[in-house]
TIFIKE-642849 format. One record per residue: residue in one letter; x, y, z of N, C-alpha, C, O, CB in turn. Coordinates in steps of 0.02 Angstrom, whole numbers, plus 50000, padded with zeros to 5 digits. Glycine has a CB too. Layout:
N
AXYZXYZXYZXYZXYZ ...
REM end
This chain:
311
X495935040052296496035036752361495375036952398495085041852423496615040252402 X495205031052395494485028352446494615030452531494815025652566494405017752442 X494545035652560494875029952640494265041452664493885045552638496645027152668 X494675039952733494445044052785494555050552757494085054552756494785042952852 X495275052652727495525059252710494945062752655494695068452657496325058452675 X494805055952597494575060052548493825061852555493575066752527494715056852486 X493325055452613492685058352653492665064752675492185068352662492565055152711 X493255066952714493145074852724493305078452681493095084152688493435077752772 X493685077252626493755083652574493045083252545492725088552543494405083052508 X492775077352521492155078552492491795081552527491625087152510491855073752472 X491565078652590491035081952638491155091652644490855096952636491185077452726 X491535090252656491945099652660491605102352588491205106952584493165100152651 X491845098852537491875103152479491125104452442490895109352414492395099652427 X490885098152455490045097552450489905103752492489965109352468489635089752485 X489795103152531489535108352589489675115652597489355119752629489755106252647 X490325116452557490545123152531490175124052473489965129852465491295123752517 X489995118852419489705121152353488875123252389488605128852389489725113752281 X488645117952412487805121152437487855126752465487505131052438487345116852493 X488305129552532488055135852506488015140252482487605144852478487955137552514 X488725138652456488875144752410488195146152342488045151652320489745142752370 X487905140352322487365138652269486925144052311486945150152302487045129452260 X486475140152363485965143552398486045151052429485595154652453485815139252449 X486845152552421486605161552439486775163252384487015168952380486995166852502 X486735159152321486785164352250487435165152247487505170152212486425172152250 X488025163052266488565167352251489025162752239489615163952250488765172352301 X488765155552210489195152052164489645153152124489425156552078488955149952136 X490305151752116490655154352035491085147052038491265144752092491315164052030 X491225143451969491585138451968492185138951964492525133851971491445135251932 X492465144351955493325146751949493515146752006494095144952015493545154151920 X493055148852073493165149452140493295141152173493745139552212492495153652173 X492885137852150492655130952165493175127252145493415122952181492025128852134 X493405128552081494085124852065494755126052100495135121852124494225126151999 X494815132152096495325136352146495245132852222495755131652254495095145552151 X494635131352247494615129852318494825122252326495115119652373493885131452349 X494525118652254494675110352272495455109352251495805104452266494115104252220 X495605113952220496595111352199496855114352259497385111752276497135115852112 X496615120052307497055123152371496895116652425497285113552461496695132452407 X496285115852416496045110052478496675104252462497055102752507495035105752462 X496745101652398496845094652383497565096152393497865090752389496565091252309 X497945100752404498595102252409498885102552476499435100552493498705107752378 X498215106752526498435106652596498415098752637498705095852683497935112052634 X497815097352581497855089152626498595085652606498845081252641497105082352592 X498855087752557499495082752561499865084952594500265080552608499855081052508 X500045091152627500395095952653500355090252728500715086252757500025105052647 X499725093052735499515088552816499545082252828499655079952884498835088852839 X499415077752757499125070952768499455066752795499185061352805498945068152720 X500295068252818500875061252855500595064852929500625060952977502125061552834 X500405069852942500235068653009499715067853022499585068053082500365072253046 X498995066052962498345061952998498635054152999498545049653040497495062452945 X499085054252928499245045952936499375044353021499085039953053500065043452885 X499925049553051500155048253102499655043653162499725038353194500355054653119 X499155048853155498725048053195498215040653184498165035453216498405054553191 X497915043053125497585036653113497945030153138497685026453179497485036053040 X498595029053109498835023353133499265022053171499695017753167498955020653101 X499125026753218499485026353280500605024253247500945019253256498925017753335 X500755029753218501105028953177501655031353240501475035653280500945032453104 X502235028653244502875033753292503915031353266504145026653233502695030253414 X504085034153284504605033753248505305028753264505415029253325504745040153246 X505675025353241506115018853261506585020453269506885022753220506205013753223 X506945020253333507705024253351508095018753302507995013053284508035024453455 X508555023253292509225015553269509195010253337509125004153341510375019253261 X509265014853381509595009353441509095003153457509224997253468509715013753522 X508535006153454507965001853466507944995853397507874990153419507215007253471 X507984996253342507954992153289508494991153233508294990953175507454993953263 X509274990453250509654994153210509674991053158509804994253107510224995653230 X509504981953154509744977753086509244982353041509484985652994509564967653082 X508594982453054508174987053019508294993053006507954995052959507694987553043 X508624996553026508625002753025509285002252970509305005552918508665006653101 X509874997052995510454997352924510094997952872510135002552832510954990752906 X509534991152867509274991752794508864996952758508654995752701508924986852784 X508765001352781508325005652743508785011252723508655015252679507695008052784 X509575010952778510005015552783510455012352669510645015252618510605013852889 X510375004252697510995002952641510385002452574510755002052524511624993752659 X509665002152549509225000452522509425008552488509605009352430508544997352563 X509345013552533509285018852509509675023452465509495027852426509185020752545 X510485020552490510825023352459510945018552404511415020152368511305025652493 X510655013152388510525010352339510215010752274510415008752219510395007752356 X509555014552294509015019752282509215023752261508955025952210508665022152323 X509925027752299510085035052243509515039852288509165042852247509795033752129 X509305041452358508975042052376509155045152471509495042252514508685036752348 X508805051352475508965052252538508705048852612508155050852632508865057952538 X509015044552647508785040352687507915042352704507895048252720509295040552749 X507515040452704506875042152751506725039852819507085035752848506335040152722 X506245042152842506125044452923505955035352950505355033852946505225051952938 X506355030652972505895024352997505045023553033504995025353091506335021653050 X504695022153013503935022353060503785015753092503835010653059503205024053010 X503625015753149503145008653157502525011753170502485016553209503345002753224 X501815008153125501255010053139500875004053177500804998353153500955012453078 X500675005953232500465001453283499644997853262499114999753287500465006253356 X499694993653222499064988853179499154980753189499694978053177499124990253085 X498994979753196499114971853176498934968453111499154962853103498764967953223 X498644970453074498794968553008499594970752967499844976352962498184971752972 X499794965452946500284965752895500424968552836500334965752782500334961952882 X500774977252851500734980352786501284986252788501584987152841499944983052771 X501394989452742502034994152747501805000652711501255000152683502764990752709 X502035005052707501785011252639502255016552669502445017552727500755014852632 X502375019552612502865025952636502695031652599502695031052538503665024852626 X502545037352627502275045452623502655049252640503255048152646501745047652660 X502285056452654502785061552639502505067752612502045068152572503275059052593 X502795071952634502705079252603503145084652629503455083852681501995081752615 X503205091852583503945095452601503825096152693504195094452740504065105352550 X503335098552692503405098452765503345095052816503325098352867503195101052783 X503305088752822503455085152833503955077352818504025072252852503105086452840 X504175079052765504855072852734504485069852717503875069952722505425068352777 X505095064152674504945058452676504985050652728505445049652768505165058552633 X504485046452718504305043052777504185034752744503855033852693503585047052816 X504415030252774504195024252769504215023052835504565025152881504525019652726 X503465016552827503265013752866503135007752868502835005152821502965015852877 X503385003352933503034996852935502614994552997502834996653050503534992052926 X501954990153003501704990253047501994982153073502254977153049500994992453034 X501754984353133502014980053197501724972953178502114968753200501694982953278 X501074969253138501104966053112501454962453045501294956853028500794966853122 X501984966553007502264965552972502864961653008503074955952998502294970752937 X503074966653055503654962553078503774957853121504324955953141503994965453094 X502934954953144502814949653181502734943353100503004937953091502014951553242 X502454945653074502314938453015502974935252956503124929552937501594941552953 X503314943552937503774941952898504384941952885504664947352878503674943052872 X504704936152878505584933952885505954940152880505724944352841505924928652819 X506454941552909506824947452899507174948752804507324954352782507484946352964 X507204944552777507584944752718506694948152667506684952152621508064934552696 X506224945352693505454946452690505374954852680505224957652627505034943452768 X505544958952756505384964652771505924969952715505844975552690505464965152855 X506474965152711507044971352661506604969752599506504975452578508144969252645 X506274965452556506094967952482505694971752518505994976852537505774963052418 X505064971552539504544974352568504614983452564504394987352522504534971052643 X505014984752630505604990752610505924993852544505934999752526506164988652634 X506184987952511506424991452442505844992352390505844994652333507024986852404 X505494990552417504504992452375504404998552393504335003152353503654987652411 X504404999152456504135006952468504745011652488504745016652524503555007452535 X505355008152448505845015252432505835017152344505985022352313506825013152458 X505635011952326505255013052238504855018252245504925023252210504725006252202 X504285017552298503775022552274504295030852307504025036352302502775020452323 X504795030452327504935036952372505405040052299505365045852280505475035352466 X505855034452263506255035452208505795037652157505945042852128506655029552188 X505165034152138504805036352085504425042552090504225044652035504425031752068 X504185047652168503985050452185503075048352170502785052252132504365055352169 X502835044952187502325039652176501855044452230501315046252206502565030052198 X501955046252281501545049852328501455057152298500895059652309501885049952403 X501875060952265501565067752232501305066552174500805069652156502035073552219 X501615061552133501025059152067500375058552093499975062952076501165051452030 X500225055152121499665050752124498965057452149498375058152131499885043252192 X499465061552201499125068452218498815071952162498215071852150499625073352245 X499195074552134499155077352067498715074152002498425077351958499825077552048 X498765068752009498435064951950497605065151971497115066251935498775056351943 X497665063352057496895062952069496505070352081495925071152098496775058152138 X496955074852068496505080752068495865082752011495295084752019496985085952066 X496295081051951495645081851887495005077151888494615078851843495965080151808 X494815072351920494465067751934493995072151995493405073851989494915060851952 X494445073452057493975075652101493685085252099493355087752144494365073352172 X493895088552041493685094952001492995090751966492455092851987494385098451936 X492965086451929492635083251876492145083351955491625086751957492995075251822 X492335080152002491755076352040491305081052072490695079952077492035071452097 X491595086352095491155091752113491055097052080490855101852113491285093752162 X491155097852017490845101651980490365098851938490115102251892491235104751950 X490165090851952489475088851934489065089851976488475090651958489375082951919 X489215090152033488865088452111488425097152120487875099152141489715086452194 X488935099552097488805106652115488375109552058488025114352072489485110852125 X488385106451981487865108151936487105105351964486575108451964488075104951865 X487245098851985486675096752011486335100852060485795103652048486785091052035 X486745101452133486525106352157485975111952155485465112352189486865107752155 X486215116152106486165121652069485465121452036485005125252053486735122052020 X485415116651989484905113551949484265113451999483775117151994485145105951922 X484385108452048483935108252097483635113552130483075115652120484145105352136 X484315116852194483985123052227483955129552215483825133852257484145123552276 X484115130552142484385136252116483755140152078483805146052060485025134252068 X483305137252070482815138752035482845140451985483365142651962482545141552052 X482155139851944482185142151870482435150551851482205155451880481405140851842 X482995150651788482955157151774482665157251726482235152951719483455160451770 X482785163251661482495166451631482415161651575481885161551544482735172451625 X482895157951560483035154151504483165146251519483455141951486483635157351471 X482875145951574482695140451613483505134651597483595129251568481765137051580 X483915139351631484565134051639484535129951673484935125351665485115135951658 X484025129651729484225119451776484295116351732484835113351736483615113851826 X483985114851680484065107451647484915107551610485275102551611483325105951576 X485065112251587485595112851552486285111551610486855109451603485535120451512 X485945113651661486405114451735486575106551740487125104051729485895117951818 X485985103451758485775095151777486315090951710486705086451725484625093151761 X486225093351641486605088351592487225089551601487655085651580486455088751519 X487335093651624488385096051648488455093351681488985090251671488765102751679 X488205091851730488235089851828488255082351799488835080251797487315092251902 X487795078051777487955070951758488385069751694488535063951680487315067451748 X488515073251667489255071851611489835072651675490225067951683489405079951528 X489875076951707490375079351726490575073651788491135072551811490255087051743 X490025070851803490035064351858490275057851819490525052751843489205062651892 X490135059151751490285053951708491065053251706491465049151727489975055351638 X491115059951665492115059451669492455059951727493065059851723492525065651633 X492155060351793492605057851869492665051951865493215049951887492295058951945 X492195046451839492365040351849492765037951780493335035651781491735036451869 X492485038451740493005037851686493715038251703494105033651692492905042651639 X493925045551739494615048351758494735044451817495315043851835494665056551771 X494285041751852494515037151886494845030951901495255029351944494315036951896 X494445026851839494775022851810495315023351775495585018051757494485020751785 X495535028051761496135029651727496715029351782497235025951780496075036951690 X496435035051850496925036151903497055028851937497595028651965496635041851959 X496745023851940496645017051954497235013651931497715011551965496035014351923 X497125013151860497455009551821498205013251822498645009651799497075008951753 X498405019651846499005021651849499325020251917499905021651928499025028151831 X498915017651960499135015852044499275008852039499705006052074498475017152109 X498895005651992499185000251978499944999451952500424997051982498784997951938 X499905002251889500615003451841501065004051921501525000051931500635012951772 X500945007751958501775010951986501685006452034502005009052080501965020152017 X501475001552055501404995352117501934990752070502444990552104500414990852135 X502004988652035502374985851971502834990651943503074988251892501894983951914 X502994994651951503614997551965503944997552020504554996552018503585002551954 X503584998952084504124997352143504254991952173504634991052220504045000452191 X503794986552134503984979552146504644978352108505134975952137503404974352123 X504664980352032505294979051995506054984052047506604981452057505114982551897 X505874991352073506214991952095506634989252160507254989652163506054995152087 X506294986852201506224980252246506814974552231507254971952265505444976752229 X506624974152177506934967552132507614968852093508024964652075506364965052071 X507624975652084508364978452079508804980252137509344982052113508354984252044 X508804980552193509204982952226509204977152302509534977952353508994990952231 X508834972752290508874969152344509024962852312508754960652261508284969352389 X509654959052360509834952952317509284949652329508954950852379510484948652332 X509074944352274508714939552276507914942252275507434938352280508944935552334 X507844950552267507264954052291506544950952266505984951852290507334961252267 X506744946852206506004944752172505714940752196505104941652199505964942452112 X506074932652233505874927952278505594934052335505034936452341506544922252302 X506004934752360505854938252451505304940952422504774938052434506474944952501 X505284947252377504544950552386503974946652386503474946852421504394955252336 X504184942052326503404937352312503334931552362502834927852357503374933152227 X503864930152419503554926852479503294930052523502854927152554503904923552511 X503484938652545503414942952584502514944452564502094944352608504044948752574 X502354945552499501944949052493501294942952489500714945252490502124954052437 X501394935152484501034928152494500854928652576500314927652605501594920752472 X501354930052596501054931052682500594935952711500294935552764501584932452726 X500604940452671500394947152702499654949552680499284954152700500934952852679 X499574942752613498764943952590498544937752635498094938552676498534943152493 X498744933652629498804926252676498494930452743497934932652752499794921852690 X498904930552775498904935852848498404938452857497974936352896499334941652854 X498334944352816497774948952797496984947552798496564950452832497914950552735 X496894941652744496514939552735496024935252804495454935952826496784937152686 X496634930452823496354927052881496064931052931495684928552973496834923252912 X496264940252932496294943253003495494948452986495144950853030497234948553023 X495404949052923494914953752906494264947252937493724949052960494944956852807 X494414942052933493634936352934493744939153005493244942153025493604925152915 X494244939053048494144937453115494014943953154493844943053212494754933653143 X494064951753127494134956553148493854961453108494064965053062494664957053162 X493094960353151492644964653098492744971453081492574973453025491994965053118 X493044975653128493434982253147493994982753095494194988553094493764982053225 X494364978053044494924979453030494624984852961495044988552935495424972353019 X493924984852935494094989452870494304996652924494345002052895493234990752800 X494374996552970494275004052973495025006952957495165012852953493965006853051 X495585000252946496045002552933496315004052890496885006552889496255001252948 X495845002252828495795004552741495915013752719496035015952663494815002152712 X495835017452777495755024352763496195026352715496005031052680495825028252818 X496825023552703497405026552653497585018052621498115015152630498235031752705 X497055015652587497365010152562497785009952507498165005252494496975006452551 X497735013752482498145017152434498935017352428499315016952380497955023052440 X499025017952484499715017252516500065010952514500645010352495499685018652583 X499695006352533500074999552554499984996652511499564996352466499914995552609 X500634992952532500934987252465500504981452456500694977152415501724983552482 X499974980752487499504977152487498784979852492498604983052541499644973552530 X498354978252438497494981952455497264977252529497164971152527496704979552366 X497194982052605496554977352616496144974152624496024969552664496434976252616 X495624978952546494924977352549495174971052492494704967252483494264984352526 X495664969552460495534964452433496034957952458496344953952423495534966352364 X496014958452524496584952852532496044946752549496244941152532497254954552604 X495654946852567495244942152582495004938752512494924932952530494694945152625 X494874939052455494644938352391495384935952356495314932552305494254945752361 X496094937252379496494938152349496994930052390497354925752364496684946652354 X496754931152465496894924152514496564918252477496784912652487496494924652599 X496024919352430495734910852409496094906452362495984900452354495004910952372 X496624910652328497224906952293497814905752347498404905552328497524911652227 X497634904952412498164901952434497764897052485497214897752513498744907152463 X498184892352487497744885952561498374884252583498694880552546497174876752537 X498654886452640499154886352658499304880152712499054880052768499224892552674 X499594876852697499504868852749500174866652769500334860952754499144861252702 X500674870952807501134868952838501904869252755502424865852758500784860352881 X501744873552699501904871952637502594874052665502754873252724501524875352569 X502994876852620503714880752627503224886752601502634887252585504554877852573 X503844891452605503564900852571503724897552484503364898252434504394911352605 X504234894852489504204894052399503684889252371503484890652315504944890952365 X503464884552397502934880552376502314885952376501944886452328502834873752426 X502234890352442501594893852435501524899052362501024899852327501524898152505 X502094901452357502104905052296501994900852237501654903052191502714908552290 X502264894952234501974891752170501374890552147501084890652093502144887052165 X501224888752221500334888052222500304893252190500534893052133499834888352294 X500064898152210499734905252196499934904052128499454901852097500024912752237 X500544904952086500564905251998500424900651986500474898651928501124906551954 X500234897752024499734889651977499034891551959498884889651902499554881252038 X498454895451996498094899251986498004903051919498404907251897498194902052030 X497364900751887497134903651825496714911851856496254912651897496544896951782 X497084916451820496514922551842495934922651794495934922351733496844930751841 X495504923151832494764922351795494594929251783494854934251808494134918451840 X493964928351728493604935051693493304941051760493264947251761492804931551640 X493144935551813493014940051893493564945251909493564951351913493044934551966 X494134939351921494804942951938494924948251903495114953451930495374939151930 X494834947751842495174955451801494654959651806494754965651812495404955251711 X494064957251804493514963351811493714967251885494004972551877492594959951814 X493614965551946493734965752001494404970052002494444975652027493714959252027 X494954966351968495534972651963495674978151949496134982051960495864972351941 X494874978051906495094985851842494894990251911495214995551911494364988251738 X494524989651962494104994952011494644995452069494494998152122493224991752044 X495254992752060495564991052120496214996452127496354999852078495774982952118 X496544997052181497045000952177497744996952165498244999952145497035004952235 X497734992052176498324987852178498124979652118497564977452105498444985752279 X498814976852093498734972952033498344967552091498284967952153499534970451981 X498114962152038497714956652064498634951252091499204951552070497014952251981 X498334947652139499104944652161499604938252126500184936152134498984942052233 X499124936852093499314931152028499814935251990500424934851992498584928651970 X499234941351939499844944851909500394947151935500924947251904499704949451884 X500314949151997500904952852015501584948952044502124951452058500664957552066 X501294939752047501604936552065502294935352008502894936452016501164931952086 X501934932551954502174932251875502394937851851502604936451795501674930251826 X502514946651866502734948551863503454949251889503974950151857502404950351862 X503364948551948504034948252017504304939051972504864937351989503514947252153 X504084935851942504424928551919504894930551859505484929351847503794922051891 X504424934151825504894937651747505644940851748506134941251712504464944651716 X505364943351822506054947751833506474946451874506794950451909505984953651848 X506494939751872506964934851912507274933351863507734929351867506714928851952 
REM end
């Protein structure tokens, strides 16, 4: 996860390895121990930076109830204990739902979602991010990205080492230095791996989506045509909006790639089902898939023709 949370674990954890390097009292068992305690408390904490970051607060029934039925009847659909309603106060169009023991589980939709998209729109939308709550998609994804970010600073920290550590007896920097860049090697490697598995489960809670909501495969794939549509148009106009990428990871939509992802649509007064056709009319090019492999979420063609299959 690219965004604000994981800047400070790095920054923190960097900054714990230098000095621990420079007063000599480095050990990597400690270092590992500290980045799996770190990477655990942040999930512990992380629904209440979400909170904050996105001005996140909670939806009485009374205040929203048709909404609030649906997540009530989605869920027990789900096989699943209702979660906490959120509106996160953004104007971009997007949803994601988190969580941790101490703090529950949580879905969210932002206030631009429910300004752009049809109500029948917002229930697949919903049954997307009750997939990821059924599949437990938020403690995977925790867990999975830990061996990647061990890999990442235990190159960082050979390097380190190498550098300000000075020569010993048997002149280990260099031996230090070839660990530190292998070991930077297999973070990204493992990255791409953790990538390609955030993908996989976006395509799972789309199919789940598509099981439990009538008609869920249309609605999602018009819901989710608007929301890169949307998206896209609002990132040209609002230079400020990456700052809301911090947990992109989350949403049912990348985005940093809705703008790249808006050029398969030209939207001219169409219907939502014509716009979707457009879009699977669209050849994905050798760009597109390159571009996808680095991405957290499928490219929107595929994911369109996926949500079509399973109609």
């Amino acid at each position: 996860m690219v965004g604000t949370l994981a800047i400070i674990i790095g920054l923190s954890t960097l900054f714990f390895t230098i000095i621990l390097t420079l007063t000599g009292t480095f050990n990597i068992t400690w270092l590992i121990i500290f980045i799996i305690g770190f990477n655990i408390l942040q999930w512990l904490v992380a629904p209440y930076l979400i909170d904050a970051i996105y001005r996140v607060r909670p939806i009485s029934k009374s205040e929203n109830p048709e909404l609030y039925a649906k997540v009530e009847q989605l869920s027990l659909r789900s096989g699943i204990k209702t979660p906490r309603l959120m509106l996160a106060r953004i104007p971009i169009p997007n949803a994601f739902a988190y969580g941790s023991p101490i703090a529950g589980s949580r879905v969210a939709v932002t206030e631009g979602l429910v300004k752009t998209l049809e109500s029948e729109e917002v229930e697949a939308v919903i049954g997307h991010e009750l997939g990821h709550l059924k599949h437990r998609d938020v403690q995977v994804m925790m867990f999975v990205s830990i061996l990647p970010a061990i890999f990442y600073y235990i190159g960082y920290s050979f390097l380190f080492s190498s550098m300000f550590g000075g020569k010993s007896r048997d002149d280990s920097g260099g031996a230090g230095a070839i660990i530190g860049i292998i070991s930077i090697f297999l973070y990204w490697i493992l990255t791409l791996f953790t990538l390609y598995l955030s993908r996989l489960r976006e395509y799972y809670a789309d199919g789940h989506s598509a099981s439990i909501v009538e008609d869920g495969s249309r609605k999602l794939s018009e819901g989710l045509v608007k929301i890169v549509h949307k998206s896209g148009r609002m990132k040209k106009r609002i230079p400020k909006s990456g700052q809301l990428n911090s947990f992109k990871a989350l949403f049912i939509s990348d985005p940093d790639r809705a703008a790249a992802d808006a050029k398969a649509i030209a939207r001219s007064g169409v219907s939502d089902r014509k716009l979707v056709e457009e879009v699977l009319q669209r050849r994905v090019t050798g760009i597109d898939k390159f571009l996808e492999f680095f991405s957290s979420h499928p490219n929107i063609v595929k994911r369109l023709k996926a949500l079509q299959r399973l109609a």
